[in-house]
Legacy VTK file of the C-alpha trace (Angstrom):
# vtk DataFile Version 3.0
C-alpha trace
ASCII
DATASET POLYDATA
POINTS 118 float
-38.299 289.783 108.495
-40.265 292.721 107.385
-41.957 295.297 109.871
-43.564 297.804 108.178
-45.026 300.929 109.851
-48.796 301.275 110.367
-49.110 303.747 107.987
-46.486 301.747 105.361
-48.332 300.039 102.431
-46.996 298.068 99.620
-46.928 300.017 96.265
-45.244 297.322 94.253
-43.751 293.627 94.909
-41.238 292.308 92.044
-38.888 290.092 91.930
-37.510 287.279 89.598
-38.366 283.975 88.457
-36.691 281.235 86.827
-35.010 277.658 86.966
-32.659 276.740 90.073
-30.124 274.576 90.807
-29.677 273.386 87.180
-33.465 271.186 87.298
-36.383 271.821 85.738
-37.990 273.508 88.252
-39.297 277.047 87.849
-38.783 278.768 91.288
-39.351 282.533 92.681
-35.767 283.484 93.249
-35.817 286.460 94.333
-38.433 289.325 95.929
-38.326 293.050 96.206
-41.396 295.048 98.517
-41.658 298.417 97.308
-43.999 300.987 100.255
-44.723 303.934 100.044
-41.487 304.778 102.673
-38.719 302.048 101.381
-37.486 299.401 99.415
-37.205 295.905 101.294
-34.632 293.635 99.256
-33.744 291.803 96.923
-34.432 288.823 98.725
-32.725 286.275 96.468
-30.901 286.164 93.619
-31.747 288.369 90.654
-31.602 285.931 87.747
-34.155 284.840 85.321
-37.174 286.316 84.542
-38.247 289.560 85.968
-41.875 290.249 87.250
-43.764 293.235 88.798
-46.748 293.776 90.252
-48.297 297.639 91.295
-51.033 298.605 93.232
-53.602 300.104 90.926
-55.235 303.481 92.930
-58.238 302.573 95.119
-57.013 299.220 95.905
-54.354 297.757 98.482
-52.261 295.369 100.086
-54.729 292.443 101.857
-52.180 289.548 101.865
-50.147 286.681 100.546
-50.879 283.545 99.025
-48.391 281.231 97.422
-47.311 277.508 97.341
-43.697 275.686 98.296
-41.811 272.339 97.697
-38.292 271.141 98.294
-37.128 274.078 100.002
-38.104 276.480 97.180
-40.804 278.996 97.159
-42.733 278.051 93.661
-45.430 280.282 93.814
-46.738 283.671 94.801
-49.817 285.357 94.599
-51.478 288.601 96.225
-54.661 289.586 97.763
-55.774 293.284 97.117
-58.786 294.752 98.339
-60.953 298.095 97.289
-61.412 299.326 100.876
-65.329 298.406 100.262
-66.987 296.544 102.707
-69.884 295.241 100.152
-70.504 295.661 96.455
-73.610 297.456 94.899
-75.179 295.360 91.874
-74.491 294.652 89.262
-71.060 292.916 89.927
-68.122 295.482 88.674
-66.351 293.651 85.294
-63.481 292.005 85.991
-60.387 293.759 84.797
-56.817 292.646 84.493
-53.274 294.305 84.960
-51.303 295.738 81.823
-49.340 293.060 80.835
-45.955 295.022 81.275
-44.540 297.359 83.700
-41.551 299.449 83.012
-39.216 300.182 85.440
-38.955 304.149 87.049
-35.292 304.848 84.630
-37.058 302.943 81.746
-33.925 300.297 81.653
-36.234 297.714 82.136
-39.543 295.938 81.334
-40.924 293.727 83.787
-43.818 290.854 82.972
-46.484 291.429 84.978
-48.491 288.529 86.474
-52.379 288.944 84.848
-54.107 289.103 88.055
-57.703 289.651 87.650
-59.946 291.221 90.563
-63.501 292.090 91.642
LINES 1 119
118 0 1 2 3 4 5 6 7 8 9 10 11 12 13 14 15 16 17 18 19 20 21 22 23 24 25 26 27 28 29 30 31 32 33 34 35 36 37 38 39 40 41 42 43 44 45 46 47 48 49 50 51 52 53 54 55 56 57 58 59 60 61 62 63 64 65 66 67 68 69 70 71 72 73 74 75 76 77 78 79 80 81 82 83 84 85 86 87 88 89 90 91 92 93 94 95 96 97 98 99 100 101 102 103 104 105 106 107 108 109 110 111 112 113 114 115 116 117
């Protein structure tokens, strides 16, 4: 379990992806919470393929969503929000994350989940 602090947010969640267990199933297997204080994890194992996603400035952490089946989390997904209680018209564009990530020491490139927001 994770506490974070009430002024803690999440500046990037990564982690791995990949086939467990020798089936066919593509699983999250492992997760890594990056805040703006510490690093939570890995939770899991580190094998397969990485992912990352970062909080873009002006928008944050609003939740988790994310499906499950025989004991195996298969799915993740995460709610961001601008702050903004209401949006002025027109409707902002929709825009998407860059489609890679590179880690801080530049060893490694993570795929990034396109995640598109309003």
């Amino acid at each position: 379990m994770i506490i974070l602090k009430p002024w803690e947010t999440f500046m990037v969640i990564s982690g791995h992806y990949g086939i467990v267990d020798g089936s066919s199933k593509i699983v999250v297997r492992s997760l890594r919470f990056v805040t703006n204080e510490a690093t939570y994890g890995p939770f899991g194992r580190e094998d397969g393929t990485p992912f990352c996603f970062s909080f873009q400035p002006g928008f944050s952490f609003s939740g988790f969503h994310g499906c499950s089946g025989g004991g195996y989390l298969q799915a993740i997904g995460v709610y961001i929000s601008t702050g903004s209680d209401n949006h002025i018209e027109p409707e902002p564009d929709r825009r998407r994350t860059t489609p890679y990530h590179r880690s801080a020491d530049k060893s490694t490139n993570y795929k990034v989940a396109r995640i598109y927001y309003t």
